[in-house]
C-alpha positions as CSV (number, residue, x, y, z in Angstrom):
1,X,27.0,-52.6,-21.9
2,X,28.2,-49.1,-23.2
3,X,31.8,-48.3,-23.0
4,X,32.7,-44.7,-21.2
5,X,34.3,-42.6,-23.1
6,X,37.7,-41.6,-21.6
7,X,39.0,-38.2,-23.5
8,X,36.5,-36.4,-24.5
9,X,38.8,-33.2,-25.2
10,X,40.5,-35.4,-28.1
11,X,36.5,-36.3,-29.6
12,X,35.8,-32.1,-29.2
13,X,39.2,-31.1,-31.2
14,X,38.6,-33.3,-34.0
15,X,34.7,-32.6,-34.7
16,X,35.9,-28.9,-34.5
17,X,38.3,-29.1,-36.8
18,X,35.8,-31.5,-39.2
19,X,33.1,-28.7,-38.9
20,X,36.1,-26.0,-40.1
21,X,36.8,-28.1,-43.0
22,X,33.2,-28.8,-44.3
23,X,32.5,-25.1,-44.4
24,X,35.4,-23.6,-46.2
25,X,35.6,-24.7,-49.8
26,X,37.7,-26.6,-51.4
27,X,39.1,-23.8,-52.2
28,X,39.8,-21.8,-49.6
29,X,37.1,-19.2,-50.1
30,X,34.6,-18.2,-47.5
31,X,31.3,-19.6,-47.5
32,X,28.5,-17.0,-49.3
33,X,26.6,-14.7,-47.8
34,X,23.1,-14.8,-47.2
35,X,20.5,-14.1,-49.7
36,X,19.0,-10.6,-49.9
37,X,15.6,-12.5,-48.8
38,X,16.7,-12.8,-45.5
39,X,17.2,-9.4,-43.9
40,X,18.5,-8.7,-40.6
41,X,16.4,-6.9,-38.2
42,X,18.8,-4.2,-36.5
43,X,18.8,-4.7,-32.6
44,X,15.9,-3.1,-31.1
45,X,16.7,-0.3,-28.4
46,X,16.3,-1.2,-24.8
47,X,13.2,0.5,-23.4
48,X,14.0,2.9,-20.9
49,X,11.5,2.4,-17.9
50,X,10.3,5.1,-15.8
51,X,11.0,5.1,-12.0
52,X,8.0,5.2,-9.7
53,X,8.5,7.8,-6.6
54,X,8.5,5.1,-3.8
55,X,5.5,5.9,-0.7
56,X,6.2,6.8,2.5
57,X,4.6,4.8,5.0
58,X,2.6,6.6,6.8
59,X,2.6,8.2,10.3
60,X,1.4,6.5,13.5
61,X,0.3,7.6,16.5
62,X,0.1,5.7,19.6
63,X,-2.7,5.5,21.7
64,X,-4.0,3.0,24.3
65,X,-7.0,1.6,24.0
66,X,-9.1,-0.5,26.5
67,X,-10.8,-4.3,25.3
68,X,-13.3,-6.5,26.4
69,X,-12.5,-10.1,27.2
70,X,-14.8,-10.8,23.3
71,X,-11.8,-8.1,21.7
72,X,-14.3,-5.1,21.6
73,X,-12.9,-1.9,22.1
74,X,-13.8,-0.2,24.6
75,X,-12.5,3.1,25.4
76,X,-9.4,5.1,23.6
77,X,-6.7,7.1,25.2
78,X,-3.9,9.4,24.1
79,X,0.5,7.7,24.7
80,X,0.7,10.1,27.8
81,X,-2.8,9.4,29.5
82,X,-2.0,5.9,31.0
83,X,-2.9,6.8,34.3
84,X,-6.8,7.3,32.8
85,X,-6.9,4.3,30.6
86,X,-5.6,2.2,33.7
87,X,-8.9,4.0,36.2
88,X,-10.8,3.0,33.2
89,X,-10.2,-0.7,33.6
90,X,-10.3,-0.6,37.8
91,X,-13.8,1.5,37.0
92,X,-15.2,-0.8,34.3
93,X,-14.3,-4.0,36.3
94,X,-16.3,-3.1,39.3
95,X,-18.9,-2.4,37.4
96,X,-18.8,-5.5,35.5
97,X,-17.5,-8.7,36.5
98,X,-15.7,-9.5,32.8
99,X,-12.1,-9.1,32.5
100,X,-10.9,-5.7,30.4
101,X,-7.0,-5.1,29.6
102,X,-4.8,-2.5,28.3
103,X,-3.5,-2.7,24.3
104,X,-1.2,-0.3,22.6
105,X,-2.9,0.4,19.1
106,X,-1.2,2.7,16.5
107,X,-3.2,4.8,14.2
108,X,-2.5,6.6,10.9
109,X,-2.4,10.5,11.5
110,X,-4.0,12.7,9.8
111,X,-1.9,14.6,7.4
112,X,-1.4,18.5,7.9
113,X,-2.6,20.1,4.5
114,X,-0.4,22.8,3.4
115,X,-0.5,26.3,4.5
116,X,0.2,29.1,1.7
């Protein structure tokens, strides 16, 4: 079985210091430089990337609407006509024996256009 070895700091200092002396010479000059083959690309600017305008969402409007019991819509009423959408239902069940109910839907609203 493999022993564990116990200081690994001590191992780390001493193949530094065995990589320092194999590349300085003998001596004491500093390695060469590298040939003129092997050019050095300069760093390449960082691209500078254009912020997109975020979108507003748009705006809703809320309206209820009247359903079938098969999720059909039925009838469509403006926020501050409940009173009508809930006749609607009493009128439409007497007519008909299926169930109808009452959903708040919201709607994208038109948008104004400028005026000059």
């Amino acid at each position: 079985m493999a022993r564990r070895v116990l200081n690994r700091r001590e191992m780390r200092k001493a193949a530094d210091q065995a990589e320092s002396q194999s590349t300085s010479s003998p001596d004491g000059a500093t390695p060469a430089p590298p040939k003129k083959g092997a050019k050095a690309k300069p760093a390449a600017a960082p691209k500078v990337r254009k912020t997109r305008k975020k979108k507003e969402p748009p705006r809703l409007c809320a309206r209820w609407a009247v359903f079938d019991a098969a999720m059909k819509q039925v009838a469509v009423f403006d926020y501050n006509q409940r009173g009508e959408a809930d006749q609607k239902i009493v009128d439409l069940t007497a007519k008909k024996k299926s169930p109808y109910f009452l959903q708040l839907i919201k709607e994208p609203m038109a948008v104004p256009t400028p005026a000059e």
